[in-house]
VOPA-164068 format. One record per residue: residue number from 1; residue in one letter; y negated, x, z of N, C-alpha, C, CB in turn. Coordinates in Angstrom, 1 decimal, decimal comma. Glycine has a CB too. Layout:
N
seq  type  n_north  n_east  n_up  ca_north  ca_east  ca_up  c_north  c_east  c_up  cb_north  cb_east  cb_up
NUM  A  Y  X  Z  Y  X  Z  Y  X  Z  Y  X  Z
...
***
This chain:
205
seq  type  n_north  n_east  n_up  ca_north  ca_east  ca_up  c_north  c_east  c_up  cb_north  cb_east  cb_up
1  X  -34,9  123,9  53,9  -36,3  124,1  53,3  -36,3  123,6  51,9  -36,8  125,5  53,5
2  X  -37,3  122,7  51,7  -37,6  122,4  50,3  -37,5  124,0  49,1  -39,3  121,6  50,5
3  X  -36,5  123,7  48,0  -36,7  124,7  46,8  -38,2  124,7  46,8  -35,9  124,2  45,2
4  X  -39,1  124,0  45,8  -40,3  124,2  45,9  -41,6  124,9  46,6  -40,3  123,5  46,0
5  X  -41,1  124,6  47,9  -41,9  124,9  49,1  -42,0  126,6  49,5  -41,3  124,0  50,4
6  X  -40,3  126,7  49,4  -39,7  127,9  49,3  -40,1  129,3  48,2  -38,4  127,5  48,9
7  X  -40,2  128,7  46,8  -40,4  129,4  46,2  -41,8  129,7  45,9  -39,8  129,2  45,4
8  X  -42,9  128,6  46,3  -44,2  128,6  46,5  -44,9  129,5  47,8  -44,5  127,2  46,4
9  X  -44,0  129,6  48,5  -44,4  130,3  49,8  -43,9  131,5  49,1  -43,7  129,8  51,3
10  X  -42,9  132,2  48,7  -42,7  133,5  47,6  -43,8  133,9  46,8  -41,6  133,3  46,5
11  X  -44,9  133,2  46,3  -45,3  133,4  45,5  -46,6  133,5  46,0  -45,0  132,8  44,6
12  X  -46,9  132,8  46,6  -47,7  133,4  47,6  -48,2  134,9  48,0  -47,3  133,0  48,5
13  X  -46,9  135,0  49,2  -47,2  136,4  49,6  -46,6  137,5  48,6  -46,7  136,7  51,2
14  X  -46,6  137,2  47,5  -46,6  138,0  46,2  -48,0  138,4  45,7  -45,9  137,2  45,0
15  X  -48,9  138,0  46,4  -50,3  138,1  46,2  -51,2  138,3  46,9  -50,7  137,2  45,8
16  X  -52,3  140,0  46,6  -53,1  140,2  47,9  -54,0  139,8  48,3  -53,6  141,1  48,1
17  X  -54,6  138,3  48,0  -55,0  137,4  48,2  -54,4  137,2  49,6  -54,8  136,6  47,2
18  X  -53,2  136,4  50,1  -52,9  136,1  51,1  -52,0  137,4  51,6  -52,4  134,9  51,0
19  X  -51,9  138,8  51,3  -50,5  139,5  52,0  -50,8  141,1  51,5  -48,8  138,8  51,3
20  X  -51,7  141,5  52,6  -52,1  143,0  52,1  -50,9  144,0  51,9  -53,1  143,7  53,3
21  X  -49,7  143,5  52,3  -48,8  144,7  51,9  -48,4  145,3  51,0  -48,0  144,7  52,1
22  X  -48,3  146,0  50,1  -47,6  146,1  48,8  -46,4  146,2  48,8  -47,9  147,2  48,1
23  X  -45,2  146,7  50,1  -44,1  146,8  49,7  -43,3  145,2  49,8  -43,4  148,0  50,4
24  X  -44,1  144,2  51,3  -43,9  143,3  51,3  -44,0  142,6  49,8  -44,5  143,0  52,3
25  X  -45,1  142,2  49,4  -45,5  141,7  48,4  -44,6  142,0  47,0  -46,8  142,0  48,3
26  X  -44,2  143,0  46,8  -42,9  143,4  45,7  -41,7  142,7  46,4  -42,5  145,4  45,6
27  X  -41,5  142,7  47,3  -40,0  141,8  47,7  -40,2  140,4  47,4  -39,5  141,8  49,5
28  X  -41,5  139,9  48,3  -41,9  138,4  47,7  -41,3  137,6  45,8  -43,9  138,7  47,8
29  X  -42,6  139,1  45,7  -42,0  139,1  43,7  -40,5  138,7  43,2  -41,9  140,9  42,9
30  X  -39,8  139,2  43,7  -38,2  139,8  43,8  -37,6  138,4  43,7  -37,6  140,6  45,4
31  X  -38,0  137,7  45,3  -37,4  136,3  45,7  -37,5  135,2  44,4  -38,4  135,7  47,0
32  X  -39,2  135,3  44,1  -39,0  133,8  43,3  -39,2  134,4  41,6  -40,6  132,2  43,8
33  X  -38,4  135,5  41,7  -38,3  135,9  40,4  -36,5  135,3  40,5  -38,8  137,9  40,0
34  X  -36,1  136,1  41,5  -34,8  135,6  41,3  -34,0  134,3  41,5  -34,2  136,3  41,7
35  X  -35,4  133,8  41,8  -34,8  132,2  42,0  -35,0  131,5  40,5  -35,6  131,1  43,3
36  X  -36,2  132,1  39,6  -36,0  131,4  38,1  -34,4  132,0  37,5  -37,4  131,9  37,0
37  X  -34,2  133,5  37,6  -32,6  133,9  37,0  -31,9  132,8  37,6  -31,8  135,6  37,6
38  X  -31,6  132,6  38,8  -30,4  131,2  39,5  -31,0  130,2  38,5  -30,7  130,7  41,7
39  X  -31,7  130,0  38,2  -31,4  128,7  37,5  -31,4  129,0  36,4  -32,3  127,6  37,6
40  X  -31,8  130,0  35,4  -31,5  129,7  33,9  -30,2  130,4  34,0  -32,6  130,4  32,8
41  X  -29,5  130,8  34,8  -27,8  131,3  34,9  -26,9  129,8  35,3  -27,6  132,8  36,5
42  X  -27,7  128,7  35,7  -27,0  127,7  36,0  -26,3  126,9  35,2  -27,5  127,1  36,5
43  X  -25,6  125,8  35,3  -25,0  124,9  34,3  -25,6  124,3  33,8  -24,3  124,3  34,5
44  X  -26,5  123,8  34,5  -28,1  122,8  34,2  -28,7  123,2  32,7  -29,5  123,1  35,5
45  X  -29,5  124,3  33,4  -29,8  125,2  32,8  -29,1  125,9  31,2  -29,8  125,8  33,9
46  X  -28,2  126,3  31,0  -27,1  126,4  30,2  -26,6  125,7  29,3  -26,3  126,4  30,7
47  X  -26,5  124,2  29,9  -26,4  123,4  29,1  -27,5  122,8  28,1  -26,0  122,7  29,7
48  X  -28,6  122,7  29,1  -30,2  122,5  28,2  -30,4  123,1  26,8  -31,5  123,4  29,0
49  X  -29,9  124,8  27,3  -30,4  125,7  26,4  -29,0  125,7  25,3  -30,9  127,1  27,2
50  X  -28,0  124,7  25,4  -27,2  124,7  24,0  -27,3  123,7  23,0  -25,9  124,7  24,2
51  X  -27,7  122,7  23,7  -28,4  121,6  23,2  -29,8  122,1  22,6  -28,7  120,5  24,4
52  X  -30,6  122,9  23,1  -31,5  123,4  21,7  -31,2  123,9  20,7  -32,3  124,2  21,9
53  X  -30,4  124,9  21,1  -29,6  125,8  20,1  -29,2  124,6  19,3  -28,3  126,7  20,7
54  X  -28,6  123,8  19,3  -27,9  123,0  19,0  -28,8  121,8  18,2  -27,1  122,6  20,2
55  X  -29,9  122,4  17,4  -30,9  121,5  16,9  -32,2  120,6  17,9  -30,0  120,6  16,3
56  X  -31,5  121,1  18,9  -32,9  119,5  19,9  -34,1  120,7  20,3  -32,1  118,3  22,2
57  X  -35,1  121,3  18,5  -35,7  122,2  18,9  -36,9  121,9  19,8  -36,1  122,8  17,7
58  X  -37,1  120,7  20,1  -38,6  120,3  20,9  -37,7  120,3  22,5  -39,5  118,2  20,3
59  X  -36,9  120,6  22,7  -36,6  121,0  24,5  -37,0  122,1  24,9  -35,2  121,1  25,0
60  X  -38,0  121,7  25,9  -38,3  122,8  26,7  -37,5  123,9  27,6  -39,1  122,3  27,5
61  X  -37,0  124,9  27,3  -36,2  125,9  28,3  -36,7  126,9  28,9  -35,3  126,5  27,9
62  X  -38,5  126,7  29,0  -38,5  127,0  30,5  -38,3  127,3  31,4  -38,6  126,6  30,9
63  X  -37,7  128,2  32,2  -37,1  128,0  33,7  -37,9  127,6  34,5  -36,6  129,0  34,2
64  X  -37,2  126,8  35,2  -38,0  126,4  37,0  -37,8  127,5  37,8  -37,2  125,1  37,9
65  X  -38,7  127,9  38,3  -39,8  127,1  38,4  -41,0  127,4  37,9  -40,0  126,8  39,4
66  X  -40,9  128,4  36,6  -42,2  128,6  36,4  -43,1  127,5  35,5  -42,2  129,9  35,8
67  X  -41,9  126,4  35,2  -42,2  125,1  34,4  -42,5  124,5  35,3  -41,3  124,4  33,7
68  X  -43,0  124,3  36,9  -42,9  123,3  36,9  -44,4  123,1  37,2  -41,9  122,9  37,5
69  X  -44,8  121,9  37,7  -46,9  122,0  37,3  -47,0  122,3  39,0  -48,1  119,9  36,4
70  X  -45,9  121,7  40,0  -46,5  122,3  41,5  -45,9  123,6  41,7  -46,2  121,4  42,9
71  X  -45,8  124,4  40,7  -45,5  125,9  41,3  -46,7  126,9  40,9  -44,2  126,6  40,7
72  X  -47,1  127,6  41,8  -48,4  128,2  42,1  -49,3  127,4  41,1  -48,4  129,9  41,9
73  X  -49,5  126,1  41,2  -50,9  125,6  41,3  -52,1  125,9  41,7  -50,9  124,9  41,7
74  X  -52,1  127,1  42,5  -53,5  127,2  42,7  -54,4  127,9  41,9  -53,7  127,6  43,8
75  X  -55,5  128,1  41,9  -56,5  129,0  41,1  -55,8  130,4  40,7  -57,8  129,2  42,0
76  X  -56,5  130,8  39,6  -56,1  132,2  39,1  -57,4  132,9  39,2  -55,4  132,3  37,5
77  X  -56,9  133,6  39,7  -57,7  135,1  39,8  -57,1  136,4  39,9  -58,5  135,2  40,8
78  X  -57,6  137,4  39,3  -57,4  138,7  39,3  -57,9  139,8  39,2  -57,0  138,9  38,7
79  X  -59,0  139,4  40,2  -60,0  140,5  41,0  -58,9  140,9  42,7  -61,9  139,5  41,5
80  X  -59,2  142,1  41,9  -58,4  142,9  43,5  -58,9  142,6  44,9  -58,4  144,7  43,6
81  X  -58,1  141,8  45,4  -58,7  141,9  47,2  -58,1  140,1  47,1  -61,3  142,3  47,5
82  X  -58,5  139,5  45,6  -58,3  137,7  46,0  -57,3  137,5  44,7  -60,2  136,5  45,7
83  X  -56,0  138,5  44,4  -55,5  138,7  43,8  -54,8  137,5  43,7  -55,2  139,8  43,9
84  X  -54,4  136,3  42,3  -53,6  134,7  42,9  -52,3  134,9  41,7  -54,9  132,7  42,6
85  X  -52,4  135,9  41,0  -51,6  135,6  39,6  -49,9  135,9  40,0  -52,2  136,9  38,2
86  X  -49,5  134,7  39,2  -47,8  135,1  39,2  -47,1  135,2  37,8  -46,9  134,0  40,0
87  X  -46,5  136,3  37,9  -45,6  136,7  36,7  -44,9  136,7  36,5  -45,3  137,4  36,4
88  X  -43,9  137,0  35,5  -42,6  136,9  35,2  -41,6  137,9  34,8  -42,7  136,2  34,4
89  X  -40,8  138,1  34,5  -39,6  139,5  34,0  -40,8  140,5  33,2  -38,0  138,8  32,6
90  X  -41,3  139,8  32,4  -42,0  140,8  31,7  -43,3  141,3  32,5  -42,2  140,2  30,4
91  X  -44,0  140,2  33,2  -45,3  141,0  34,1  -45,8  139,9  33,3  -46,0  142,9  34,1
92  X  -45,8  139,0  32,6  -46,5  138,6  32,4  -46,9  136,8  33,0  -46,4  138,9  31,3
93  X  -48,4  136,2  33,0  -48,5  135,6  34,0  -47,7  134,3  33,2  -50,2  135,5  34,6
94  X  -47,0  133,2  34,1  -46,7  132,1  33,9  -47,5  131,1  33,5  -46,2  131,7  34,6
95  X  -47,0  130,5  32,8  -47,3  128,9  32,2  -48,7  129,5  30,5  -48,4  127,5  34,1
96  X  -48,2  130,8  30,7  -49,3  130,7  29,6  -48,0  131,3  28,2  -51,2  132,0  30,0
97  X  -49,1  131,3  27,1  -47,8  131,2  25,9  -47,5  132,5  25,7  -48,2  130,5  24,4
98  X  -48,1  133,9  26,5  -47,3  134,9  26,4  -46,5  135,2  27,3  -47,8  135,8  26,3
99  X  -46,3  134,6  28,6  -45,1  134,4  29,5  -43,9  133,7  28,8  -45,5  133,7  30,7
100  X  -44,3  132,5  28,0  -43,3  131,3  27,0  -42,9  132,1  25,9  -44,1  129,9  26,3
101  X  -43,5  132,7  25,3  -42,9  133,7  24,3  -41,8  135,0  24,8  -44,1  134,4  23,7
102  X  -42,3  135,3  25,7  -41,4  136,4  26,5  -40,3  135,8  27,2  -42,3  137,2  27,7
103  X  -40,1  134,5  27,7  -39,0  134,1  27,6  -38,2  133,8  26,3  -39,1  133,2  28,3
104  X  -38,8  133,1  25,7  -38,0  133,0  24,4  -37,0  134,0  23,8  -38,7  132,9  23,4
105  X  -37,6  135,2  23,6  -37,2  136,5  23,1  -36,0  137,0  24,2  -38,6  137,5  22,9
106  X  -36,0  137,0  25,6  -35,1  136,6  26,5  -34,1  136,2  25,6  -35,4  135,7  27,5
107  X  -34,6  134,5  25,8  -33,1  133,7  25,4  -32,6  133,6  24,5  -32,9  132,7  25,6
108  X  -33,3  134,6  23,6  -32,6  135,0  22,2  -31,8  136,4  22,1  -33,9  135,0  21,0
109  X  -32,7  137,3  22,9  -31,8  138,7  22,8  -30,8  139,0  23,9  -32,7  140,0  22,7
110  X  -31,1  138,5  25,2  -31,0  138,7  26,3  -31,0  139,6  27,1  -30,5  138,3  26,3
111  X  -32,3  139,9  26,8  -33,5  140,9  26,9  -34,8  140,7  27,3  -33,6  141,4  25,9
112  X  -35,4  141,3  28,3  -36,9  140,6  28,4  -37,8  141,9  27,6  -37,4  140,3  30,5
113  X  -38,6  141,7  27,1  -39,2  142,4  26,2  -40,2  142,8  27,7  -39,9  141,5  24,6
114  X  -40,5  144,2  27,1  -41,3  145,3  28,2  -41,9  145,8  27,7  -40,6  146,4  28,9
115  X  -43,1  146,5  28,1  -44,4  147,1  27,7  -44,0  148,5  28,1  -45,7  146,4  28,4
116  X  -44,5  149,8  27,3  -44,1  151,4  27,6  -45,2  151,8  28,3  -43,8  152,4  26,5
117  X  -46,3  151,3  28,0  -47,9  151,8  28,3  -48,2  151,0  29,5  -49,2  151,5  26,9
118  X  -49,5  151,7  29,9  -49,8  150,8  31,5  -51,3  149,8  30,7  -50,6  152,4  33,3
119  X  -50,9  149,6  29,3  -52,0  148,4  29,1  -52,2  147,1  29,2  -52,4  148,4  28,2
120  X  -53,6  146,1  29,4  -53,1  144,9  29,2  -52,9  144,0  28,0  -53,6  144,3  29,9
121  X  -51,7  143,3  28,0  -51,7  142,6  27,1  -51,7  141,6  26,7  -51,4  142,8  26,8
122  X  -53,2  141,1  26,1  -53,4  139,3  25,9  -52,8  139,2  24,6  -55,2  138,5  26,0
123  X  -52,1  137,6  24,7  -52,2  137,2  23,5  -51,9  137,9  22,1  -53,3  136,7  23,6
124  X  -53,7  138,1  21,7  -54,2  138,6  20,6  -53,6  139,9  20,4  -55,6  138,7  20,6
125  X  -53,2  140,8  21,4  -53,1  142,6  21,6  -51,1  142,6  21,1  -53,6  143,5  24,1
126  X  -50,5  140,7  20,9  -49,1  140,8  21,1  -48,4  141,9  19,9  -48,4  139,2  21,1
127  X  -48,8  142,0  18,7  -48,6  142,8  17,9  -48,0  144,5  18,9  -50,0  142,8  17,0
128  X  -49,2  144,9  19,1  -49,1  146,2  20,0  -48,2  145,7  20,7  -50,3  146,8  20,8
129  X  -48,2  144,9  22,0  -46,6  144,3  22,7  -45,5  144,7  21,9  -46,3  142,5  22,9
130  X  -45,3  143,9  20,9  -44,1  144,1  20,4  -43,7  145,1  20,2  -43,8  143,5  19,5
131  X  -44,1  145,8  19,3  -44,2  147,3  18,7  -43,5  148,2  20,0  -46,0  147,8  18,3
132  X  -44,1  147,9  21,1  -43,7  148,7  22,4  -42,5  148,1  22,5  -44,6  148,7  23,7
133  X  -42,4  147,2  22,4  -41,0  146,9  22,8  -39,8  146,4  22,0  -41,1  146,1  23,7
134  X  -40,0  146,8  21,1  -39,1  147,3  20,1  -39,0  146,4  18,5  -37,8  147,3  20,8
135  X  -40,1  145,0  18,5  -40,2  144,4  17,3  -41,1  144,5  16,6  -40,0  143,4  17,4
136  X  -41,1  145,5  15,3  -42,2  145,7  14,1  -42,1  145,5  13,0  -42,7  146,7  13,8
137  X  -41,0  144,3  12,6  -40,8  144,0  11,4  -42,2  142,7  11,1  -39,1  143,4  11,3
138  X  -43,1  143,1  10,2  -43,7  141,6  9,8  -43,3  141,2  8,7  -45,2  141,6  9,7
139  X  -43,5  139,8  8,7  -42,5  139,4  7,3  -44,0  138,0  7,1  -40,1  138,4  7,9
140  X  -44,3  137,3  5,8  -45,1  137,0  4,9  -44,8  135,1  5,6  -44,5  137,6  3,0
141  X  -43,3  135,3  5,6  -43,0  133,7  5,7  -42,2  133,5  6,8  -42,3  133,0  4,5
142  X  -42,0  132,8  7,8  -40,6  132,9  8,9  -39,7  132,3  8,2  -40,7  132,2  10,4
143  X  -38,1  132,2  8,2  -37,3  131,4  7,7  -36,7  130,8  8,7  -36,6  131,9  6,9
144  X  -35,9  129,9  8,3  -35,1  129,0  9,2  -34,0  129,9  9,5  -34,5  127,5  8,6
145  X  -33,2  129,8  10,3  -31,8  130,9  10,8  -32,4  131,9  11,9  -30,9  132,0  9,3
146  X  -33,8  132,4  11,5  -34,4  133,5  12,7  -34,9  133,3  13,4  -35,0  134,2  12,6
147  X  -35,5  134,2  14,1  -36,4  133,8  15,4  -37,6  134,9  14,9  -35,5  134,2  17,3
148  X  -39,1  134,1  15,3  -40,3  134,7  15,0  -40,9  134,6  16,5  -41,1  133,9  13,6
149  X  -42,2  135,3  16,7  -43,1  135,0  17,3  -44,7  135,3  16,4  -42,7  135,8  18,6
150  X  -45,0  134,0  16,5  -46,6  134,1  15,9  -47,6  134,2  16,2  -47,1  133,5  15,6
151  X  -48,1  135,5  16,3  -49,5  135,5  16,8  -50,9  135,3  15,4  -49,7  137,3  17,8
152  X  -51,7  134,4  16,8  -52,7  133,8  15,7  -53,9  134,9  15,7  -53,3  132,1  16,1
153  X  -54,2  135,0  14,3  -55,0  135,6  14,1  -56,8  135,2  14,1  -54,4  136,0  13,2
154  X  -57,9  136,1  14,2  -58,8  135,4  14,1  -59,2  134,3  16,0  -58,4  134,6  12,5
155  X  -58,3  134,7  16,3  -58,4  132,9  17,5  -59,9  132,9  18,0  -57,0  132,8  19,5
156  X  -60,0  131,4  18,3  -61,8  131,1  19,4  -61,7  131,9  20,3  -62,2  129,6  20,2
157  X  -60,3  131,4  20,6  -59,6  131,5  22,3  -60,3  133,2  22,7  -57,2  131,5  22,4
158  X  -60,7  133,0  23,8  -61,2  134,3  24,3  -59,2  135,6  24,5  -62,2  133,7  26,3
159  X  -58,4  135,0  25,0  -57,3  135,5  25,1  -56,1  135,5  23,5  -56,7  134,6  26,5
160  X  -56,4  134,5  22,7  -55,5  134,2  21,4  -54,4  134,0  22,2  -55,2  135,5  20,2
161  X  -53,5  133,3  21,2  -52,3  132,9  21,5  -51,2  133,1  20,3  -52,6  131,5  22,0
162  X  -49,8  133,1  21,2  -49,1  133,9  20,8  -47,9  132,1  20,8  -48,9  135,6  21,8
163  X  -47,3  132,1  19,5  -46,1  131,2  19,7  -44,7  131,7  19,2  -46,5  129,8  19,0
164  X  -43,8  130,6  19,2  -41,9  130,6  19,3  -41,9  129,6  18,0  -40,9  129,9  21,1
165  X  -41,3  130,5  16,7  -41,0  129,8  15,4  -40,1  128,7  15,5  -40,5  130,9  14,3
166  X  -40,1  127,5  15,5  -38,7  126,9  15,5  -38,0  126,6  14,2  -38,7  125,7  16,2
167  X  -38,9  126,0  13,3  -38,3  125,4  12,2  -39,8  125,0  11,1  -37,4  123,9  12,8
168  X  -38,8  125,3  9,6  -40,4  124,9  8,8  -40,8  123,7  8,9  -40,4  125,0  7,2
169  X  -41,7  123,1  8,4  -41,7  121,8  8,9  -41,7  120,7  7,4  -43,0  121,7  10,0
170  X  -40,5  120,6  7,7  -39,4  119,4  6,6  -40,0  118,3  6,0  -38,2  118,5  7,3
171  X  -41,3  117,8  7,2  -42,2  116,3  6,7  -43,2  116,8  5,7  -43,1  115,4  8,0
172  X  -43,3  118,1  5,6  -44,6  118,5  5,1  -44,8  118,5  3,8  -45,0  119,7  5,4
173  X  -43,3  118,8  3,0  -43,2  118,8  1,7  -42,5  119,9  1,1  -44,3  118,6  1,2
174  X  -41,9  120,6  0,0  -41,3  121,5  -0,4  -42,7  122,5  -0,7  -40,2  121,0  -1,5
175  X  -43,5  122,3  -0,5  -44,6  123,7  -0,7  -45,2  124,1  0,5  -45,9  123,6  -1,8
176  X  -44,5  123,7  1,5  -45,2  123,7  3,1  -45,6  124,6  3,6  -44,5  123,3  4,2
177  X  -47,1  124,8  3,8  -47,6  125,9  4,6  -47,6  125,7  6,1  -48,9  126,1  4,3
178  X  -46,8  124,6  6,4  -47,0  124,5  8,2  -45,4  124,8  8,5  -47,7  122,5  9,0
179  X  -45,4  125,2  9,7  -44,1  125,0  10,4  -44,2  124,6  12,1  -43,2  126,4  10,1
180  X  -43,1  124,7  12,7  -42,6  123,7  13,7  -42,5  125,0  14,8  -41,1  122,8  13,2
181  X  -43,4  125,0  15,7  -43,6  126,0  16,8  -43,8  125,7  18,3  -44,7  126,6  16,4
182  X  -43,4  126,4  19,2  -43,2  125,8  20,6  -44,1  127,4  21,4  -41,1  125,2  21,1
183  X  -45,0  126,4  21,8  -45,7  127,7  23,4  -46,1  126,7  24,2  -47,4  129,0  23,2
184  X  -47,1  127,6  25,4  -47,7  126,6  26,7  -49,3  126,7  26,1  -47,5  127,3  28,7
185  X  -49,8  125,1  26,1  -51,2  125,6  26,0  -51,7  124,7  27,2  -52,1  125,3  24,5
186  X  -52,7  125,4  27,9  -53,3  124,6  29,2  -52,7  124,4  29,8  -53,9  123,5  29,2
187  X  -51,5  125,3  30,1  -50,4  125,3  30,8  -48,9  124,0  31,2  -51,1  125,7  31,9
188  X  -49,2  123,7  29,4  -48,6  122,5  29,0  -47,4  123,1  28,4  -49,4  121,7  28,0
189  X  -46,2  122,4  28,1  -45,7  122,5  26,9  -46,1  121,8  25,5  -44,6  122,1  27,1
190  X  -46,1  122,9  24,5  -46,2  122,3  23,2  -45,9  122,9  22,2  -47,3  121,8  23,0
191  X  -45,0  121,4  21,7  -44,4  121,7  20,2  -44,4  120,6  19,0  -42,9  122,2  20,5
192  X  -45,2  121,6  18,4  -45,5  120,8  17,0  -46,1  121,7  15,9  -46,8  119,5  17,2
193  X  -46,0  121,3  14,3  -46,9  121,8  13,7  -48,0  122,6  13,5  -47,1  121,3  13,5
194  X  -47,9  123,8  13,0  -49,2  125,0  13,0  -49,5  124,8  11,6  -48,9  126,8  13,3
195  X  -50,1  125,3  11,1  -50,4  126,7  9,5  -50,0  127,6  9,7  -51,7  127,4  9,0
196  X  -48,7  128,0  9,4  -48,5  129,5  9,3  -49,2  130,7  8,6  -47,4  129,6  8,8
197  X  -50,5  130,4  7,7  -51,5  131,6  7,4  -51,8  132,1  8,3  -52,8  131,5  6,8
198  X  -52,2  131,1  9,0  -53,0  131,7  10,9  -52,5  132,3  11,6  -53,2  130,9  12,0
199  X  -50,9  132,9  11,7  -50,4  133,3  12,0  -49,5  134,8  11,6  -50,2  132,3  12,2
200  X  -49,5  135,9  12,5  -49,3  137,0  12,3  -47,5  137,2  12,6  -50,4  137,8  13,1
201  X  -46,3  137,1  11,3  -45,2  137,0  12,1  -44,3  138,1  12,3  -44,5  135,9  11,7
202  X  -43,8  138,4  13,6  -43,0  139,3  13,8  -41,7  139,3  14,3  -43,5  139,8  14,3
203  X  -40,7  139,4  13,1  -39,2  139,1  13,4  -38,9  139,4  14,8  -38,2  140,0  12,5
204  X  -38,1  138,8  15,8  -37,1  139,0  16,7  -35,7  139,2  16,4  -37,1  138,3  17,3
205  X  -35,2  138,3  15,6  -34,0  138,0  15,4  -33,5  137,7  14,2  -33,7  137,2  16,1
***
């Protein structure tokens, strides 16, 4: 059986949309949760992520399959009864930049950051996230050597968005207010250039 097909049919009846069961539907979860661990535990995988480490900050590490654009492609919704959303270690939904952030912090602590409270949490609320899960240092400027997550303040975005610090950004000039940041937007990868004013930062590492 196709990987793909496989893990998309997992994800599926992970959802009461198609699979009224709850205990079924938690096993479903299980499957194509643990088929992203099999790959970011792989060599593939492993190797990707030392080669970032390793300066090549614009590589996506991701895991497949929540990277990939035909995995649960279908509509989102999250009205109970036509329930379509899929999540990740942390519960939070894929391909958006607080699932991408929650990996990050993963593949930096090797740790998935967890929520204590039964609330939800977009984007904008990531401050409170962190805090619950164990990061409350804010610091003025991110530096190079650490790991940040930036939540923007003020956003249009009905949800705000939350990004992964990589690096200041070197072209900008020695008084640089921008730096070099990686999340999903529109369920993209992207990495480039922010304003760090806009941004609320909270040490990880």
């Amino acid at each position: 059986m196709d990987r793909l097909y496989a893990v998309n049919h997992w994800a599926k009846m992970s959802c009461d949309k198609w699979n009224k069961c709850a205990p079924l539907r938690r096993i479903y979860r299980k499957l194509y949760r643990h088929a992203a661990r099999r790959y970011w535990k792989s060599s593939i995988a492993q190797q990707r992520t030392k080669q970032y480490q390793d300066t090549y900050y614009y590589f996506d590490t991701y895991p497949w399959p929540y990277c990939d654009d035909k995995f649960a492609d279908w509509e989102e919704d999250d009205t109970i009864g036509s329930y379509t959303l899929i999540t990740d270690q942390s519960n939070f939904v894929i391909k958006h930049p607080t699932s991408y952030c929650a990996w990050k912090i993963y593949e930096s602590t090797g740790h998935w950051p967890q929520r204590k409270s039964h609330r939800r949490f977009d984007a904008k609320h990531w401050q409170d996230f962190l805090a619950e899960a164990g990061y409350d240092t804010i610091v003025a400027i991110p530096w190079k050597g650490h790991r940040y997550v930036g939540i923007e303040q003020h956003s249009l975005s009905e949800f705000g968005e939350v990004v992964w610090f990589e690096k200041p950004n070197d072209s900008d000039g020695a008084c640089s207010t921008s730096v070099i940041v990686s999340t999903y937007r529109d369920k993209k990868y992207f990495c480039g250039p922010v304003d760090l004013r806009k941004y609320l930062w909270i040490q990880i590492k």
